[in-house]
C-alpha positions as CSV (number, residue, x, y, z in Angstrom):
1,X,191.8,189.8,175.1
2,X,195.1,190.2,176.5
3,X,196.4,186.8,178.9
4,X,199.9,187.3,181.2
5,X,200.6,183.4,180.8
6,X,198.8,180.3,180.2
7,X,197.7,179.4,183.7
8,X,195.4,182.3,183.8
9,X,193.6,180.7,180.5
10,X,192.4,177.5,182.4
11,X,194.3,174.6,181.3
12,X,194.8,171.8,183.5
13,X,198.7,171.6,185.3
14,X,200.2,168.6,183.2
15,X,199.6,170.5,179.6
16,X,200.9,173.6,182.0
17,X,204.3,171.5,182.7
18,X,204.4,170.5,179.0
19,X,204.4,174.0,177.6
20,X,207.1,175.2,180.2
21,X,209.4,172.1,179.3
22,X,208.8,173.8,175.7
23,X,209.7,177.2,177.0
24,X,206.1,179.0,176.3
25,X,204.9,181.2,178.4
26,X,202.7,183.7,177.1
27,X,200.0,182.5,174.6
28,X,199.6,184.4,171.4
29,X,196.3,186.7,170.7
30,X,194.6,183.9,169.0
31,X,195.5,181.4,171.9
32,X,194.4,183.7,174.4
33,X,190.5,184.5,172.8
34,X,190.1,180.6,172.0
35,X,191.1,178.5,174.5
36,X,188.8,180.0,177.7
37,X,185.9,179.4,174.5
38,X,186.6,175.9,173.5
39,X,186.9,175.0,177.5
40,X,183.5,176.5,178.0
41,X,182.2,173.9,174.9
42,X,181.1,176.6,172.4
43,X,181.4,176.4,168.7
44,X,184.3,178.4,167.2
45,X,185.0,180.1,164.4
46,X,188.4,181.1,164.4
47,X,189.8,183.7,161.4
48,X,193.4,184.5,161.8
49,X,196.5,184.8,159.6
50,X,199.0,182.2,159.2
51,X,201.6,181.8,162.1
52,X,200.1,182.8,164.8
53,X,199.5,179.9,166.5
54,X,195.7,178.8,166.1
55,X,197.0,175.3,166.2
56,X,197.9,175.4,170.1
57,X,194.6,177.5,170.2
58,X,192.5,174.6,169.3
59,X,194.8,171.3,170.5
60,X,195.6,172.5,174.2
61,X,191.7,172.9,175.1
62,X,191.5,169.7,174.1
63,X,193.7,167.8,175.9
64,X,191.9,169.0,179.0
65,X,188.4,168.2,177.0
66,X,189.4,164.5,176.3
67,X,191.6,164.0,179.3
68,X,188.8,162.6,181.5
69,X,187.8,159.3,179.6
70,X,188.8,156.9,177.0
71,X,187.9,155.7,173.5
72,X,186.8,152.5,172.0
73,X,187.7,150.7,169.7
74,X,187.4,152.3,165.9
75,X,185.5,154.8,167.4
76,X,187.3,158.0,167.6
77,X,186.3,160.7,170.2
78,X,187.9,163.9,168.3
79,X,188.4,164.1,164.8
80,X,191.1,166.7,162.8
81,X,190.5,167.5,159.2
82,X,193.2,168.9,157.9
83,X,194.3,169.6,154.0
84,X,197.7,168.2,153.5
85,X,200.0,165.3,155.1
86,X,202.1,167.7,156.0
87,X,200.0,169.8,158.1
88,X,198.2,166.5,159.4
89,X,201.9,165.5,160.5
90,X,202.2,168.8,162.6
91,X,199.6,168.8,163.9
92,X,200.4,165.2,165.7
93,X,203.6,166.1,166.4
94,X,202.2,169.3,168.6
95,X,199.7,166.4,170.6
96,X,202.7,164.5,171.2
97,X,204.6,167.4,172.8
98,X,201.4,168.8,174.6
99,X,199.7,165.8,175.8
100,X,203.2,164.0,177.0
101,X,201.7,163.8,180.6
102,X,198.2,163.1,179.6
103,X,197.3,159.0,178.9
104,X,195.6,159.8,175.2
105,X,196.9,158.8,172.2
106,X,196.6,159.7,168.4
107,X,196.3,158.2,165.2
108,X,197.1,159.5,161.6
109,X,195.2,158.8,158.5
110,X,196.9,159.7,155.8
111,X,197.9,158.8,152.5
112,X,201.0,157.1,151.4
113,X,200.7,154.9,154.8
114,X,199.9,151.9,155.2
115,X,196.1,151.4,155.5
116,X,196.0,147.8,157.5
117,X,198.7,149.8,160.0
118,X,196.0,152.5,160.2
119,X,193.3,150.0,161.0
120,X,195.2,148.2,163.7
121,X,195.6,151.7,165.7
122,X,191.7,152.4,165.4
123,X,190.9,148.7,166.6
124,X,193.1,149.6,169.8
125,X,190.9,152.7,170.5
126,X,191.8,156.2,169.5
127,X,191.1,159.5,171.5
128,X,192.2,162.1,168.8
129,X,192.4,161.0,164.9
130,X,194.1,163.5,163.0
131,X,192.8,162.6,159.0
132,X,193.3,164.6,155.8
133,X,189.4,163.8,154.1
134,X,190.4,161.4,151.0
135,X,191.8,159.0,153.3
136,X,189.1,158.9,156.2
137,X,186.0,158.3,153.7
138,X,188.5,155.4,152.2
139,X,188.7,153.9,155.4
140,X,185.1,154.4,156.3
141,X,183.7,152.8,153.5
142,X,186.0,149.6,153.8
143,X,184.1,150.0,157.1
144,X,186.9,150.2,159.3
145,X,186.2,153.2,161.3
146,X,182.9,154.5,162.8
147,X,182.2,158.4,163.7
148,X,179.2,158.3,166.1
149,X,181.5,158.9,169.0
150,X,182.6,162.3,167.9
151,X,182.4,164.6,170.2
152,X,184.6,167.3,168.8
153,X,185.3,168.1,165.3
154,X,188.3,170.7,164.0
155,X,188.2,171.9,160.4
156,X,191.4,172.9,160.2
157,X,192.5,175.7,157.0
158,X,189.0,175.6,155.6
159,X,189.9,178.0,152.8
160,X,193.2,175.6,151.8
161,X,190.1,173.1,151.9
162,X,188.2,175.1,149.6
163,X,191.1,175.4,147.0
164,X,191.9,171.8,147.0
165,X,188.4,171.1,145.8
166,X,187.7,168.9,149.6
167,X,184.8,170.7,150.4
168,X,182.3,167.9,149.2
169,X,184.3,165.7,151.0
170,X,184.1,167.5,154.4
171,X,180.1,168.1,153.5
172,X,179.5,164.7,153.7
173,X,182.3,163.5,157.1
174,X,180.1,166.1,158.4
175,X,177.0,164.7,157.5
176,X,178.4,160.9,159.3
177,X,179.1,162.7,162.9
178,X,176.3,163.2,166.1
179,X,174.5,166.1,165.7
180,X,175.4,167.4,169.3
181,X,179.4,167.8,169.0
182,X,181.3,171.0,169.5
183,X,182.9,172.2,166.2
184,X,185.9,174.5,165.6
185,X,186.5,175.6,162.5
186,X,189.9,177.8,161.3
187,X,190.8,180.0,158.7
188,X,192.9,182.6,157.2
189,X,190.6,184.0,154.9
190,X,186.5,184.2,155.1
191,X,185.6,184.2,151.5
192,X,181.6,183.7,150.7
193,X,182.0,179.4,150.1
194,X,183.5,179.8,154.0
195,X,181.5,182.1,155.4
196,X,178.4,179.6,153.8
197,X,180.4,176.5,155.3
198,X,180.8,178.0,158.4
199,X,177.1,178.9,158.7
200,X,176.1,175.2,157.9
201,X,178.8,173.5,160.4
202,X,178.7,175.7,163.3
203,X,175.8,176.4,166.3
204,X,175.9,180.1,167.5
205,X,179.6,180.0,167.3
206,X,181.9,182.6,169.0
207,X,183.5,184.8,166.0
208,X,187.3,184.8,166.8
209,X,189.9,187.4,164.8
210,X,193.0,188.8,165.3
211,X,193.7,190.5,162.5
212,X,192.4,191.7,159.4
213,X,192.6,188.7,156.9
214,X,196.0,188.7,154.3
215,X,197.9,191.0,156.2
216,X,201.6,190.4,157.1
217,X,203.2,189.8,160.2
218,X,204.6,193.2,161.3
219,X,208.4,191.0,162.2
220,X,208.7,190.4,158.4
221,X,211.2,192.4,156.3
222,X,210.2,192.1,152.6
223,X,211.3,192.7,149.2
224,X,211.0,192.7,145.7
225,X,213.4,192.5,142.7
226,X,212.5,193.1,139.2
227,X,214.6,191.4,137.1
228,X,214.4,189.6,133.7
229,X,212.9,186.1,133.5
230,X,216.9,184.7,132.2
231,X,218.3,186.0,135.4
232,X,215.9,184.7,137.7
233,X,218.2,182.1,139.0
234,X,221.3,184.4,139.4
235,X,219.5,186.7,141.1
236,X,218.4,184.2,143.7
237,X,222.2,183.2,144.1
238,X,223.2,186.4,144.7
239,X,220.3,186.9,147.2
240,X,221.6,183.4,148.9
241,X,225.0,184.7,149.4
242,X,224.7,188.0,150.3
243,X,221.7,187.1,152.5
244,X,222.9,185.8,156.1
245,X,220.6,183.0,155.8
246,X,220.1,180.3,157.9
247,X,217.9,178.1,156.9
248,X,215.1,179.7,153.8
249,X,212.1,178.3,151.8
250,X,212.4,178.9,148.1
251,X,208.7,179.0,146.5
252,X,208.1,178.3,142.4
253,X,204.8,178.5,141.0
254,X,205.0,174.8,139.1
255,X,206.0,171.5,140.1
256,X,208.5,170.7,137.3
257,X,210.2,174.3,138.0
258,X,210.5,173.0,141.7
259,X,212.8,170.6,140.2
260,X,214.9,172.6,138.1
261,X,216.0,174.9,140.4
262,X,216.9,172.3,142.4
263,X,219.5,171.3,140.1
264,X,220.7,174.6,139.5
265,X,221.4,175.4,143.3
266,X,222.6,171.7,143.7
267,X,225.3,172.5,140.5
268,X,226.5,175.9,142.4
269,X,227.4,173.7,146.0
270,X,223.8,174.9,148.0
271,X,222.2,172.5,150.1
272,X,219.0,172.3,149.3
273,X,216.3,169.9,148.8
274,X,213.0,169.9,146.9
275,X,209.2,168.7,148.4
276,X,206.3,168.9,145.9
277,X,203.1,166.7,145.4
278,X,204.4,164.5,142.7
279,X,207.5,162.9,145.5
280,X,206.9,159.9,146.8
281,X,205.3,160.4,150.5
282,X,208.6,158.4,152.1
283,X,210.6,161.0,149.9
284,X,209.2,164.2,151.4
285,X,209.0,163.4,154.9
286,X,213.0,162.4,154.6
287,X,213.6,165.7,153.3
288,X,211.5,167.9,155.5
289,X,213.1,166.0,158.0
290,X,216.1,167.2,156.9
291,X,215.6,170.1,156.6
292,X,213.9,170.4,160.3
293,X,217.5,169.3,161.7
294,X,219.6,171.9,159.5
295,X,221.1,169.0,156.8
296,X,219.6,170.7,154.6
297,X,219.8,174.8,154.3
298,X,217.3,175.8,151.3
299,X,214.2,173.7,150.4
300,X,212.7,174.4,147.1
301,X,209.0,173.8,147.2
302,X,205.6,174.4,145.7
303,X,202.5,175.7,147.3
304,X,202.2,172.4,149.2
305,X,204.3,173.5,151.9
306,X,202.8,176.7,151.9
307,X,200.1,176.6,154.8
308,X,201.2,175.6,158.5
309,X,204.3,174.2,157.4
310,X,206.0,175.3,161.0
311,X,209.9,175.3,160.9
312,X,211.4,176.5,163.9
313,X,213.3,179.7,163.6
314,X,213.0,179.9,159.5
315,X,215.3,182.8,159.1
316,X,214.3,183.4,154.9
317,X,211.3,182.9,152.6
318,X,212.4,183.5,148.8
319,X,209.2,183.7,146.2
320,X,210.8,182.7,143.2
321,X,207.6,182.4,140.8
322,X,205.2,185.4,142.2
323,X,202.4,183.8,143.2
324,X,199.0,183.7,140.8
325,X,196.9,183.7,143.7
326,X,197.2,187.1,146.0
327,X,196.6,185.1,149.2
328,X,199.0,182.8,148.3
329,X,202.1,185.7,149.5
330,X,200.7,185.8,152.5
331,X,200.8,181.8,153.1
332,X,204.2,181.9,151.6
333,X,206.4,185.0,153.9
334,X,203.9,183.8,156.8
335,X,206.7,180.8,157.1
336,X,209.1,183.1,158.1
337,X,208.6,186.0,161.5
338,X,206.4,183.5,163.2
339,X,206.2,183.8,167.1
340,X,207.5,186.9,167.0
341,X,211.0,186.2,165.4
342,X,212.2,188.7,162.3
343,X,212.1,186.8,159.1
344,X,213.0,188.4,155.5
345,X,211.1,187.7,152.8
346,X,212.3,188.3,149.1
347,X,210.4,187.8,145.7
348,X,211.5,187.7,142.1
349,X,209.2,189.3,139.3
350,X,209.9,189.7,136.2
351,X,208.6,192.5,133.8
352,X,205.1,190.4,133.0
353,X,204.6,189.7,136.8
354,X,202.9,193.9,136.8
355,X,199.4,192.8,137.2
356,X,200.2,189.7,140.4
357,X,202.3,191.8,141.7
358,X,199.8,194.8,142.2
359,X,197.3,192.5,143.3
360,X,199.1,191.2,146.2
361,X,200.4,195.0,147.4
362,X,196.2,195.4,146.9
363,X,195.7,192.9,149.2
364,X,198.5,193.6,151.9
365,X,197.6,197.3,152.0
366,X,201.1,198.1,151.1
367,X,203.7,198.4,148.8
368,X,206.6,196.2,148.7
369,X,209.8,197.7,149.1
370,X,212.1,197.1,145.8
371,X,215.3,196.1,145.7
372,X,218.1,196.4,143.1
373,X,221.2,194.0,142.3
374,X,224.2,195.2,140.9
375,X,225.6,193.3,137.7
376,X,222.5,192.4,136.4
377,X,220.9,193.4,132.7
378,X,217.9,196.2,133.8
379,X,214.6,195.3,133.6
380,X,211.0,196.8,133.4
381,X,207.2,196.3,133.8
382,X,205.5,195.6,130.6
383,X,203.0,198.2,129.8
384,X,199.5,196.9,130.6
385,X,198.6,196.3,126.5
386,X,201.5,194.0,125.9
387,X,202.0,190.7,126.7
388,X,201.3,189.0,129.4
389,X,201.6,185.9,131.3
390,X,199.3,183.3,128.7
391,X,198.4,186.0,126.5
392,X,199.2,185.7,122.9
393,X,200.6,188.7,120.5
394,X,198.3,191.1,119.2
395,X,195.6,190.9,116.8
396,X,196.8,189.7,113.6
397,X,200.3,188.5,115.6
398,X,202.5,190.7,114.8
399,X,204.6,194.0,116.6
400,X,204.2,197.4,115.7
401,X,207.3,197.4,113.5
402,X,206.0,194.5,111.5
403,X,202.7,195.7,111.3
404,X,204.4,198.8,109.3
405,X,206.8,196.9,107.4
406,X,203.7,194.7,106.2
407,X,201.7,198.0,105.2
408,X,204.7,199.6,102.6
409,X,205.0,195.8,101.1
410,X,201.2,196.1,100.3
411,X,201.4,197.3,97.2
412,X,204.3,194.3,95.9
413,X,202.1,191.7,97.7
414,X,198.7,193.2,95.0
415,X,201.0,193.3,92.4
416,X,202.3,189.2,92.5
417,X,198.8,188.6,92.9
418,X,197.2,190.0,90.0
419,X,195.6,187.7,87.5
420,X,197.6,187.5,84.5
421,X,195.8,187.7,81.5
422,X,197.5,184.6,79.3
423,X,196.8,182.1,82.1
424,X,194.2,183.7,84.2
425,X,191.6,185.3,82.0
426,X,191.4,182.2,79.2
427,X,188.0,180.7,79.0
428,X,188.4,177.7,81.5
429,X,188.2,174.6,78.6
430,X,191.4,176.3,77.0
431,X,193.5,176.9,80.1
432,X,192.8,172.9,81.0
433,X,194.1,172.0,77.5
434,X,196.9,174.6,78.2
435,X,198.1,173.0,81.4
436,X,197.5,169.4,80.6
437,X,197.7,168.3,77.3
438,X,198.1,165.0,78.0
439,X,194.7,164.4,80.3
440,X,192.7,163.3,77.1
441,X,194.8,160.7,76.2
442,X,194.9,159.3,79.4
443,X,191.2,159.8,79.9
444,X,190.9,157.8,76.7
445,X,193.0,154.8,77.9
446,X,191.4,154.5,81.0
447,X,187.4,154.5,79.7
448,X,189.1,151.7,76.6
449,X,190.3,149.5,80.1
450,X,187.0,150.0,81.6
451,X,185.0,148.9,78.4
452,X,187.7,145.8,78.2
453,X,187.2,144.9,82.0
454,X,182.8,145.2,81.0
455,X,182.6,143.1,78.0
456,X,185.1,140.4,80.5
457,X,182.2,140.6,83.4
458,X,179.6,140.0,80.4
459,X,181.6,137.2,79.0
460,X,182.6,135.7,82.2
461,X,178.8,136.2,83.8
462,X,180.8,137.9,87.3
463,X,182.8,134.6,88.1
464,X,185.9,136.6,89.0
465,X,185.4,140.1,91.0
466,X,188.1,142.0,90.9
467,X,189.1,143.2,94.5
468,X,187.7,139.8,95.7
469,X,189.9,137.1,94.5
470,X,188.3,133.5,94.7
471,X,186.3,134.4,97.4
472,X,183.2,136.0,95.7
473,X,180.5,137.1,98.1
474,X,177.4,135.2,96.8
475,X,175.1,137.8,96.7
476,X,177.5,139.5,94.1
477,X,177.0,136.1,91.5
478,X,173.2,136.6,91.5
479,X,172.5,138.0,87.9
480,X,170.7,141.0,86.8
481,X,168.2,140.2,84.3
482,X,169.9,143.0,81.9
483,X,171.5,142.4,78.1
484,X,173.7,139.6,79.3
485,X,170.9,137.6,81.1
486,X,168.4,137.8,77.8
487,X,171.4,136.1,76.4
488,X,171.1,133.5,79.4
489,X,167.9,133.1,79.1
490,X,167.7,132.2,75.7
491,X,170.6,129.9,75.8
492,X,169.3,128.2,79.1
493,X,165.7,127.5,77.9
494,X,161.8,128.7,79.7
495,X,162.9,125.8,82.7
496,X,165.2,127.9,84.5
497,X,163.4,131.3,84.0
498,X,162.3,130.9,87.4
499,X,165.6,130.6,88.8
500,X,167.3,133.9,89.1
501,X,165.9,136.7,91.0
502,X,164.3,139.4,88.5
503,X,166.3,143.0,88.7
């Protein structure tokens, strides 16, 4: 469904007056096939690539839905579920920009916010609450915030849901909500878990996609660089130079790798910043902040930042891990080209990246264009038998070349281990005596101490243990009716025969 501009969609004339004050005009393909649907009240079910604008698909309809009443108190009328802060964040800010003539406010739950803050905005009434999962069932079971006023309900990146384990978690905000709402319910991919969500959530939805899932937005210029795992961070400088870059994302695979390149770029003058899971929440909005209003040129990131992250005009996307998840390249580059703008995307691999990086060209349908730098040592795939990323050496953990100079050393290694016949083959009894000549006599010393330390206990009837020191457990002074107690007996007389307990 093609749509010349968004007046011929339906919306109502003040979110009209806000999108030309933005400068849209003509809504994307995914804007254009949702918005007439989620006016009409239907369910949707909305499968579409990163940037290409499903959020404006889903929050202009509605505005015009919610316009017409109000909320009460800690009773929301829409609710948001989205993965991250960061996307929960963007999607306010878009309400804020679109709803600017409309009286309906918003309210964020997230984490790393003050939760009595959050509750004072609920008691004033909310008309949209935008929530990431972990922080709305916090806040309902402290039981400030009811959901039986729910009229519609956005699952927002279900598959980014589905990775970051939240699924349970929507099952059962689902489960809390009326019955008779109208759900929406986005993603990039439609794996079996989504499809089975989707088939649970939604009632006789109307199937919305653009595009074939994992495929790259046609205004994207890629490329890929083989080059060893030492000159990963060169080659990224180079890249950054000879790039004309104006602002670019910069993707590692781990958190604490995040970090380290930041240093690096930091030591060679780059302005760049880092956002990852592990910074405090204050920490990362300041820098994405930054970064938003060009203080900041590069911003070194993990897969956080990954889905709906929208920077405006984000002229570079640079993969420095390859990603161990195919989909994940899509998410990444998909930062870069969005609303029809050219972006360039680049990615490092290095020689054990083979199998990742055929598995993403699997999934895109294409190959990625390679690109060499000058000046740098030449690198290439490792063959499909030898090591790769986790895996361990071979067999018995050696090379070929080992494994060869083991085999001529064979016969030397039989040879110092043959018994020899002067230790070796002696009668066992004989090759003790030969080794240690001296056990006997100490054997002999040490059963003479142990008769001396008897014939003490017999004399001294167990009145000092040793081990014990004066404090004897009692149970250890009771005595045994053995050689030493005859001799009791007969010196104590037939009176105290009764006395001791019998062995």
């Amino acid at each position: 469904m093609e749509a010349a501009d968004f007046a011929s969609l339906g919306l109502s004339e003040p979110i009209l007056s806000a999108l030309a004050e933005k400068g849209y005009s003509k809504p994307t393909p995914i804007q254009a096939q949702a918005i007439p649907v989620v006016l009409m009240g239907r369910d949707v079910l909305g499968v579409a690539q990163t940037g290409t604008g499903k959020t404006a698909g889903f929050t202009l309809p509605m505005l015009d839905i919610l316009a017409g009443s109000r909320a009460r108190a800690r009773m929301p009328r829409s609710l948001i579920l989205e993965p991250t802060r960061e996307l929960a964040l963007q999607v306010a800010e878009n309400f804020v920009q679109y709803g600017k003539n409309l009286k309906l406010n918003h309210a964020l739950l997230i984490g790393g916010e003050s939760m009595a803050d959050q509750k004072a905005v609920l008691t004033k009434g909310v008309d949209v609450l935008i929530a990431t999962p972990g922080r709305l069932l916090d806040l309902f079971e402290r039981g400030g915030l009811l959901l039986r006023d729910v009229r519609v309900l956005v699952i927002d990146e279900a598959d980014r849901m589905l990775d970051m384990g939240f699924i349970p978690d929507i099952e059962r905000i689902v489960s809390l909500l009326p019955t008779t709402r109208q759900t929406m319910f986005f993603s990039a991919t439609m794996a079996p878990e989504i499809r089975r969500l989707a088939d649970a959530f939604l009632t006789d939805p109307k199937q919305i996609s653009v595009s074939r899932p994992a495929t790259v937005a046609t205004t994207i210029t890629s490329g890929l660089v083989l080059v060893n795992e030492h000159d990963k961070r060169e080659a990224l400088r180079r890249l950054l130079r000879a790039e004309t870059v104006q602002n670019a994302i910069v993707f590692c695979n781990r958190k604490r790798d995040v970090d380290i390149l930041l240093k690096s770029l930091l030591k060679h003058g780059f302005a760049a910043g880092a956002l990852h899971g592990d910074l405090p929440q204050s920490v990362r909005f300041a820098t994405l902040e930054k970064f938003k209003a060009n203080e900041l040129k590069i911003l070194v990131c993990s897969d956080v930042a990954a889905r709906g992250i929208d920077i405006g005009g984000l002229s570079h996307v640079f993969n420095f891990d390859v990603p161990h998840h195919a989909e994940d390249y899509v998410h990444r580059i998909g930062r870069t080209g969005r609303a029809g703008r050219e972006g360039h995307a680049y990615t490092l691999a290095a020689p054990a990246d083979k199998l990742a990086v055929e598995a993403v060209e699997k999934l895109t349908g294409g190959t990625i264009p390679r690109i060499a730098i000058d000046g740098l040592d030449p690198a290439e795939w490792s063959d499909e038998d030898g090591r790769k990323r986790g895996r361990g050496p071979k067999k018995d953990g050696r090379d070929s070349r080992e494994r060869g100079r083991s085999k001529e050393r064979e016969p030397e290694r039989k040879a110092e281990q043959a018994p020899r016949p002067e230790r070796d083959q002696a009668p066992r009894p004989e090759r003790d005596q030969a080794r240690k000549p001296e056990r006997r006599d100490r054997d002999r010393d040490r059963d003479r101490d142990r008769g001396d330390r008897g014939d003490r206990g017999e004399r001294d009837h167990g009145a000092h243990v040793r081990g014990f020191g004066e404090n004897v457990p009692a149970f250890m002074l009771i005595r045994r009716r053995g050689a030493a107690a005859a001799v009791m007996d007969e010196e104590s007389g037939p009176e105290d025969n009764g006395s001791d307990i019998a062995a």
